[in-house]
C-alpha positions as CSV (number, residue, x, y, z in Angstrom):
1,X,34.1,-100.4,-59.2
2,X,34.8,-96.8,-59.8
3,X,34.4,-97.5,-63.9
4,X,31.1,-99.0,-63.1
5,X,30.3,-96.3,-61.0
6,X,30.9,-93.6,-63.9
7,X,29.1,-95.6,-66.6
8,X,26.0,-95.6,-64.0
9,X,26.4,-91.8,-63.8
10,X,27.0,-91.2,-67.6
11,X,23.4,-93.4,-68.0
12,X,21.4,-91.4,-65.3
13,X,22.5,-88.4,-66.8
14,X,21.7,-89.3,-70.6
15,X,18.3,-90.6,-69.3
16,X,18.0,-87.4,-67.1
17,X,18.3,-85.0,-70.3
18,X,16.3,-87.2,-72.4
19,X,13.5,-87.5,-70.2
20,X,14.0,-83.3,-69.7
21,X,13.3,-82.9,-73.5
22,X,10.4,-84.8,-73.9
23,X,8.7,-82.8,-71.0
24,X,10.6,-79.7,-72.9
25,X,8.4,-80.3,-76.4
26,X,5.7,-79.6,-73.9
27,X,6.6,-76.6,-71.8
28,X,7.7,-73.2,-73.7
29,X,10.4,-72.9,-71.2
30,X,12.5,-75.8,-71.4
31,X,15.2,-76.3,-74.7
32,X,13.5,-80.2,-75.5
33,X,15.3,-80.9,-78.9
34,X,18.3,-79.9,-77.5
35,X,18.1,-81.7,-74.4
36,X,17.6,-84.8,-76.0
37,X,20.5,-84.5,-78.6
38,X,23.2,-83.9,-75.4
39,X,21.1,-86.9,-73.3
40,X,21.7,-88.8,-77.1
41,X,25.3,-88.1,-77.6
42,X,25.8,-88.8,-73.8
43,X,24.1,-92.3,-73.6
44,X,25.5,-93.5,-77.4
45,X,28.6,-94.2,-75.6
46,X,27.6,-96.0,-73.2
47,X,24.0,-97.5,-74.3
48,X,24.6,-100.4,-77.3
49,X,20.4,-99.8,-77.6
50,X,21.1,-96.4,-78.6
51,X,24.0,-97.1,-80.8
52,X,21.9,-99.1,-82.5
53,X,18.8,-96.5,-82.7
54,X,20.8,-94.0,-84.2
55,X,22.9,-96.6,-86.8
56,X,19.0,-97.4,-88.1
57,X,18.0,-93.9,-88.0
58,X,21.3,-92.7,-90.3
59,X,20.7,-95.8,-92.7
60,X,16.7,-94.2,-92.9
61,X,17.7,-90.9,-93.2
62,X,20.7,-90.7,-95.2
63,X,20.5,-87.0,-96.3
64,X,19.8,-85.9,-92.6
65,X,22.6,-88.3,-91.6
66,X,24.9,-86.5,-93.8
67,X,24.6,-82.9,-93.2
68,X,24.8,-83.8,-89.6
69,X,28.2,-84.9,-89.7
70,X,28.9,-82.0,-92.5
71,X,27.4,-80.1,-89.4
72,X,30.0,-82.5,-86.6
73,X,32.9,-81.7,-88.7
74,X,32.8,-77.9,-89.1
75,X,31.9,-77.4,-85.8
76,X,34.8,-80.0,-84.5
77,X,37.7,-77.8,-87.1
78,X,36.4,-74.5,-85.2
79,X,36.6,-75.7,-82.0
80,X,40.2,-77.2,-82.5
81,X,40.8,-73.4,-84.8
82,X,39.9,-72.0,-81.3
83,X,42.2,-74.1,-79.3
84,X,45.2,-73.4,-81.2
85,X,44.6,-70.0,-81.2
């Protein structure tokens, strides 16, 4: 029940932010292409649909593909430099 309970919460939110961004490429105030990479990361976990987007969308765009993980890695060695620190 409680596992269930979280995955619900994990999907509201992903949708939450995703649904934020869109309405964020419209309005000068809201962050939308950032929005919808946090909704992303949040509902890949939990969504197989949007495993499966992103899977198609790195085999379509390998160069973009790669310098995002380039971009996952560097970030994930500073925040573990910072942690040891």
């Amino acid at each position: 029940m409680k596992a269930t309970l979280k995955r619900f919460c994990k999907l509201i939110s992903g949708w939450t932010l995703v649904l934020l961004g869109v309405i964020g490429w419209f309005l000068p105030i809201v962050p939308g292409t950032v929005l919808i990479f946090l909704g992303v990361a949040i509902l890949s976990a939990q969504s197989e649909w949007v495993r499966n987007r992103l899977e198609f969308l790195k085999a379509r765009f390998p160069r973009h593909a790669a310098k995002l993980q380039a971009l996952k890695e560097s970030l994930a060695s500073k925040i573990r430099r910072e942690g040891t620190s």
